[in-house]
C-alpha positions in Angstrom: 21.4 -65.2 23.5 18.3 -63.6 22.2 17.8 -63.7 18.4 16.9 -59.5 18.1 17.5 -59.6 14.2 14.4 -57.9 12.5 12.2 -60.1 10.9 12.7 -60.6 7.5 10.0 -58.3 5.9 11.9 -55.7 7.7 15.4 -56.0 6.8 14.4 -57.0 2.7 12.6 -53.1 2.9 15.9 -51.8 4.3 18.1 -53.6 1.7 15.5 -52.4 -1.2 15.9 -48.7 0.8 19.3 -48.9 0.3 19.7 -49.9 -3.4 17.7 -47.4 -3.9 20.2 -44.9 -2.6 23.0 -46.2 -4.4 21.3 -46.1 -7.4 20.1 -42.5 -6.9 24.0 -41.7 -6.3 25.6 -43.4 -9.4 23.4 -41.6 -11.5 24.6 -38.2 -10.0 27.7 -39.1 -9.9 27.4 -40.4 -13.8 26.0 -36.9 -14.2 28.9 -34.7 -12.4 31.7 -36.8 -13.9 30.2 -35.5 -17.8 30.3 -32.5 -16.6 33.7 -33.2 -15.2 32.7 -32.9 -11.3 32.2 -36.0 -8.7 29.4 -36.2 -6.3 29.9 -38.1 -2.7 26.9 -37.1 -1.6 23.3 -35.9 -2.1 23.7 -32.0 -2.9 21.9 -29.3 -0.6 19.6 -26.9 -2.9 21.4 -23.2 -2.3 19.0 -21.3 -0.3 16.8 -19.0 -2.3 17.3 -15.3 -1.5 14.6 -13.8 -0.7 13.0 -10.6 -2.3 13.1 -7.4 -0.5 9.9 -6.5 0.9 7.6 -4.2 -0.7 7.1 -1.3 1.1 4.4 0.7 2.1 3.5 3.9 0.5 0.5 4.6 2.7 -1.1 2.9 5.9 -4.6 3.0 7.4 -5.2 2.0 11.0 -8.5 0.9 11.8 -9.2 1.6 15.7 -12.4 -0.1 16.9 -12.3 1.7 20.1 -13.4 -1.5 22.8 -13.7 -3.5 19.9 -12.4 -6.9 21.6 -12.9 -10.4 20.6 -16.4 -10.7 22.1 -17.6 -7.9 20.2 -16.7 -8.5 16.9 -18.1 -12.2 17.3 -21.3 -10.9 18.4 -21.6 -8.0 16.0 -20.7 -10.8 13.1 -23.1 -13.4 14.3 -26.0 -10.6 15.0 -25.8 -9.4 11.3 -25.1 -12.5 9.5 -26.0 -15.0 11.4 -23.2 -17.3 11.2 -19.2 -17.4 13.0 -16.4 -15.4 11.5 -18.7 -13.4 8.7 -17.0 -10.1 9.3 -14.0 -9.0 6.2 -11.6 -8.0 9.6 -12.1 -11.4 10.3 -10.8 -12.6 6.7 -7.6 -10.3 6.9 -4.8 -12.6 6.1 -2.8 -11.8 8.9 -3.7 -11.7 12.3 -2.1 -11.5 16.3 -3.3 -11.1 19.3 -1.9 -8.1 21.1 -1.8 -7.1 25.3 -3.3 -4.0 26.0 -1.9 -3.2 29.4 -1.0 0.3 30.3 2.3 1.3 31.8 0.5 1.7 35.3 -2.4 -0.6 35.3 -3.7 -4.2 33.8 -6.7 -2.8 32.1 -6.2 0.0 29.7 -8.0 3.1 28.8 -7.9 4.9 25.6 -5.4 7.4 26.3 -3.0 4.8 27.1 -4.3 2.3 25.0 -3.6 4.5 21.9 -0.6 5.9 22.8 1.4 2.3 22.9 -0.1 1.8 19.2 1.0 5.4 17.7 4.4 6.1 19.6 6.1 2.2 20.5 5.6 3.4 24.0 3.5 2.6 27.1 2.4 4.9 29.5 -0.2 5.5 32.5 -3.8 5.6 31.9 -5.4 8.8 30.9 -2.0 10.2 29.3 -1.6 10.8 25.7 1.6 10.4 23.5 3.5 11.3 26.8 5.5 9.3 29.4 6.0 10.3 33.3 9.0 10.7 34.5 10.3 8.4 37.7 8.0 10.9 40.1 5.0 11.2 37.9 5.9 14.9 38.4 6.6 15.4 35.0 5.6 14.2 31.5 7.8 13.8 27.8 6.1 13.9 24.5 6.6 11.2 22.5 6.8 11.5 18.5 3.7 9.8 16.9 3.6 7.8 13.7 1.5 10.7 12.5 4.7 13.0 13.3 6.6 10.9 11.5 4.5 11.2 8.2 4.4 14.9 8.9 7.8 15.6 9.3 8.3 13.9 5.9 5.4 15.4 4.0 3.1 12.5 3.5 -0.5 13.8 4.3 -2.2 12.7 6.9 -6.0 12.4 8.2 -8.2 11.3 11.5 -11.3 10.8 10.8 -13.4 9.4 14.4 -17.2 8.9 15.4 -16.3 10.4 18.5 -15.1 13.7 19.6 -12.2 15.1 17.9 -10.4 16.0 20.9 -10.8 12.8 22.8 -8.2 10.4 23.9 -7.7 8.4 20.5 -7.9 10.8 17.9 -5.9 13.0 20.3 -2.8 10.3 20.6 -2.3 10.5 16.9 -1.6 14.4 17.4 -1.9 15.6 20.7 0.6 15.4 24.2 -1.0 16.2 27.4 -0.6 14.5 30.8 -4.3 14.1 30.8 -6.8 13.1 28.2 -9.4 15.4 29.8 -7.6 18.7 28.7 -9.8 19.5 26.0 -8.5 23.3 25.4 -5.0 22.7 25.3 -5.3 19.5 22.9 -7.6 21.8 20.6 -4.3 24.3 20.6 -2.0 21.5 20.2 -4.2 20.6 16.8 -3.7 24.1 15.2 0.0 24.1 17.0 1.7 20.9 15.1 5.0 20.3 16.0 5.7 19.2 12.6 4.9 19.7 9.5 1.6 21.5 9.0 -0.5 19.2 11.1 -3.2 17.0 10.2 -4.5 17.4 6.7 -8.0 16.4 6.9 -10.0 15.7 10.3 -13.4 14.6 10.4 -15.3 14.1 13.9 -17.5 15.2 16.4 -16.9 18.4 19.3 -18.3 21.2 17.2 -20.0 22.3 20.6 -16.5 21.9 22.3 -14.6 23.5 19.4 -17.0 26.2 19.9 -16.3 26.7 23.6 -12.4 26.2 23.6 -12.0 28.5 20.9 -14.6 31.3 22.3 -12.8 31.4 25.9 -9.5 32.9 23.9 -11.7 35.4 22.1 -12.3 33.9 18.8 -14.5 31.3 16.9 -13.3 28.0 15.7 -13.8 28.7 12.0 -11.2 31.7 12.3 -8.9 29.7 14.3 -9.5 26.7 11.5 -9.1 29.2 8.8 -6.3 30.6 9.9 -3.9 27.3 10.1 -5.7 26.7 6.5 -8.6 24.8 6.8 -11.8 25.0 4.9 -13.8 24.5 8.0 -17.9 23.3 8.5 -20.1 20.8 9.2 -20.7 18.5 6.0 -18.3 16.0 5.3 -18.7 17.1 1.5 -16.2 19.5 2.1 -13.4 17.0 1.8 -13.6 15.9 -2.1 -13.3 20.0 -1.8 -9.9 20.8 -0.1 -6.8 19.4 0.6 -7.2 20.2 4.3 -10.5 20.1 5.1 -11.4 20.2 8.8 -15.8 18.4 9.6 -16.9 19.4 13.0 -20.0 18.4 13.9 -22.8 17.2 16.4 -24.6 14.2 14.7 -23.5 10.9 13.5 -22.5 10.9 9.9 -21.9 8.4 6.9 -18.8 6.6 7.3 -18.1 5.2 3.9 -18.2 8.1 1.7 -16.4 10.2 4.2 -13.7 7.8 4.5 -13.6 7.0 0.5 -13.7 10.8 0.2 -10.5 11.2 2.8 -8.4 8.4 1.1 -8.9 9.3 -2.4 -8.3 13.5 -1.1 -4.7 11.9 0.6 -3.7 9.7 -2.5 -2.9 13.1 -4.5 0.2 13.2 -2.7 2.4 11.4 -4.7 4.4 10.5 -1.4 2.0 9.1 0.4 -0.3 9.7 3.4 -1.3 8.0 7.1 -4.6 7.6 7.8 -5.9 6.7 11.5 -9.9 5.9 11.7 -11.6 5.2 15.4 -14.8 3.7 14.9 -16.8 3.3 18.8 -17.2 0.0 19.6 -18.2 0.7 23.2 -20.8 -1.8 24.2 -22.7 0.1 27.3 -25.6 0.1 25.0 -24.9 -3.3 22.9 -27.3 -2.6 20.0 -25.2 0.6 19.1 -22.3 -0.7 19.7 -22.6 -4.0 17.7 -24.2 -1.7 14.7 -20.6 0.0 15.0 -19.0 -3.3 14.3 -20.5 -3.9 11.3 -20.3 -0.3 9.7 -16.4 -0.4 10.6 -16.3 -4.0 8.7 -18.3 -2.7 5.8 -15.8 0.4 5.9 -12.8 -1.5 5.9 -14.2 -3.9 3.3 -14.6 -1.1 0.9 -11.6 1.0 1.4 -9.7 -2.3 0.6 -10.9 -2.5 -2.6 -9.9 1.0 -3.5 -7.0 1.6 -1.2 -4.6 -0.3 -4.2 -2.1 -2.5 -2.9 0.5 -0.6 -1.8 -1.3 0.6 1.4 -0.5 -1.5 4.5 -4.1 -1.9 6.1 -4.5 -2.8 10.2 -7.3 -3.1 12.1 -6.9 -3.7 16.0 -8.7 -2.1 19.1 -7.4 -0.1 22.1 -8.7 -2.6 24.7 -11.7 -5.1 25.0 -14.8 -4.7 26.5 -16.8 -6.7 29.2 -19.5 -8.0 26.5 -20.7 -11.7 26.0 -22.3 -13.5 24.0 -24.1 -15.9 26.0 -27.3 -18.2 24.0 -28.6 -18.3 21.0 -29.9 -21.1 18.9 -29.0 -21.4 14.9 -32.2 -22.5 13.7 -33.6 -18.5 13.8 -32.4 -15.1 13.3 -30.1 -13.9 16.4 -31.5 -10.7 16.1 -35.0 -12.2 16.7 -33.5 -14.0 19.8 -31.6 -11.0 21.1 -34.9 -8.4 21.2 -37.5 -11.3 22.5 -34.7 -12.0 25.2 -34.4 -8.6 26.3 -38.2 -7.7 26.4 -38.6 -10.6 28.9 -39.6 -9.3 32.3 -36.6 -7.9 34.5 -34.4 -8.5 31.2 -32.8 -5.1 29.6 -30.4 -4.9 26.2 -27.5 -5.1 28.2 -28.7 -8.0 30.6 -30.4 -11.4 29.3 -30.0 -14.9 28.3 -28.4 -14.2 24.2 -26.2 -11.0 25.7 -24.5 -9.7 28.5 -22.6 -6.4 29.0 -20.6 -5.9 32.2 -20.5 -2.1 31.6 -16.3 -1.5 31.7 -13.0 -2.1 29.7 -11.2 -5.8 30.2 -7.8 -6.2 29.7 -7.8 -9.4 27.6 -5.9 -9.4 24.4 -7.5 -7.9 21.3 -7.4 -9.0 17.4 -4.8 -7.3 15.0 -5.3 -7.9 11.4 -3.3 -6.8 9.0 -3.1 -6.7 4.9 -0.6 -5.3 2.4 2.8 -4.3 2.7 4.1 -5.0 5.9 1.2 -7.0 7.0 3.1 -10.5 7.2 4.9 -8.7 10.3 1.3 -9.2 12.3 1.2 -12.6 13.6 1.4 -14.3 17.3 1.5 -12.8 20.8 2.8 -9.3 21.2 2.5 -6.1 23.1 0.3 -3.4 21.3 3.4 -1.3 21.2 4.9 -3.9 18.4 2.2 -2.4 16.0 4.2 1.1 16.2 7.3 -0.8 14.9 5.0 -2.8 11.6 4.1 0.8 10.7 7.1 2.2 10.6 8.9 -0.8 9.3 5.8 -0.9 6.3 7.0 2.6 5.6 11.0 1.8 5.6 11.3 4.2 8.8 13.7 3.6 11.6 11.8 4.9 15.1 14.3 7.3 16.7 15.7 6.8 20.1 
């Protein structure tokens, strides 16, 4: 018979092992018989209860409208030169979340939006509303912004883009079709709870001027008359509690966002606050500037936020941008104009970057700090961030 004893260093380690463990259990044993207990084996440490979690008392979402993955690596390395420079990209919590629309793969804002603010997916170009089984037929949905309304926390959209359009519109609005300008600007002066957004900040003047003139009045008297001090300059805000900025031309986003957030902290209850910041990369220079004046908002509204705001950044969908050359050893930015001036080459077309000119349905970064924020982690669907804000705020979503 085969000899299959362990050789000898083996077996003295295993003896040695288990005087060890004897020894280990006579002195607890000694221990539990002075305190007139016995011990037969090693104790399991009770489990630690764990402390409720804070909650949220306000929440900011960040939207970088088509700000995918390949755009906030390119904006970071055009600006800093080096990977993974951008604050969103030192958020302590982060996911990856689908984008897909009830109705198609690749998303577009309406949609996109919608899943985030109401838990629910729908068809492209809708806005906080789901078809019925025909398509015949559409159902509001109650928005996270509804929610705060309804229990008087104030509330503010503040967007690069036009006020009506499809994201700003999903926080607020419900319409079958994100290209119903006139009836979403009614819907904004028409809440269905509460008394409507507190303090919006956009662009549309021109449109605001044209709705409102086809029903034979002006947008400052319809403003006015749901109670906002109404204009152009985004001073108006450290002015009035509900304060709606109009306008035409690009503005400063850092002291109208600081001037929003500190105007919502006077409610002592609390306030939601959605920003869209364009990301759109159809003309990559702009676009990629947009990442970095998002990041430098978000960086500095974290500072002053205070820590009982739950703050998320995460896109609508991606965008077909990439970043394809580039050598360390000099300024990307150098790289990026020489490559585009190049004969045949445009901005959107050479050998550092490439722009396929159209929303791509890959997964898109969600980071998340604050109360709540430890929820934002993995693979999920984009409608799971409706549930973290709610949840941050100690809501239940209603069925």
């Amino acid at each position: 018979m085969t000899d299959v004893r362990q050789p000898a260093p083996a077996r003295a380690l295993r003896r040695s092992r288990r005087a060890r463990y004897a020894l280990v259990l006579a002195g607890m044993a000694a221990s539990a018989a002075a305190m007139g207990g016995a011990v037969s084996a090693p104790a399991q440490e009770a489990p630690t209860k764990r402390p409720a979690a804070q909650r949220a008392r306000n929440v900011i979402v960040f939207l970088g409208d088509a700000g995918g993955v390949p755009t906030l690596n390119a904006g970071g390395i055009l600006a800093h030169d080096r990977p993974q420079s951008l604050f969103i990209q030192s958020m302590p919590y982060v996911g990856l979340s689908d984008t897909s629309s009830l109705n198609q793969w690749v998303t577009d804002s309406g949609a996109g939006m919608t899943a985030i603010m109401t838990g629910r997916k729908t068809n492209n170009s809708m806005v906080s509303v789901v078809p019925d089984a025909t398509g015949a037929t559409v159902t509001p949905l109650k928005t996270v912004l509804e929610y705060a309304e309804e229990r008087g926390l104030s509330t503010g959209v503040v967007t690069n883009m036009k006020i009506w359009d499809a994201t700003p519109a999903a926080t607020y609005a419900h319409v079958a079709s994100r290209k119903n300008k006139d009836e979403i600007f009614r819907q904004m002066l028409a809440p269905r709870f509460g008394n409507g957004v507190d303090i919006l900040i956009g662009k549309g003047r021109a449109d605001a001027l044209a709705s409102f003139g086809a029903r034979q009045t002006t947008a400052e008297q319809a403003f006015t008359a749901a109670g906002y001090r109404f204009g152009e300059d985004p001073a108006l805000i450290a002015q009035a509690g509900r304060a709606a900025v109009l306008r035409d031309a690009d503005f400063e986003p850092i002291p109208a966002v600081e001037a929003t957030v500190r105007q919502l902290s006077r409610n002592p209850k609390g306030y939601f606050l959605m920003v869209e910041w364009d990301m759109h990369t159809n003309d990559p220079q702009k676009g990629l500037r947009h990442v970095v004046e998002m990041d430098d908002m978000i960086r500095r509204i974290s500072a002053i936020a205070g820590k009982d705001t739950l703050i998320l950044f995460t896109a609508d969908h991606s965008f077909g941008l990439r970043l394809n050359g580039g050598k360390r050893a000099t300024p990307l930015a150098e790289q990026f104009a020489a490559a585009a001036a190049k004969p045949g080459a445009t901005v959107g077309a050479n050998d550092v970057i490439g722009v396929e000119d159209g929303h791509t349905g890959e997964e898109v970064i969600a980071a998340a700090s604050g109360p709540g924020a430890e929820q934002v982690h993995g693979f999920f669907p984009n409608t799971r961030l409706f549930q973290v804000i709610l949840a941050a705020f100690g809501w239940s979503p209603e069925r």
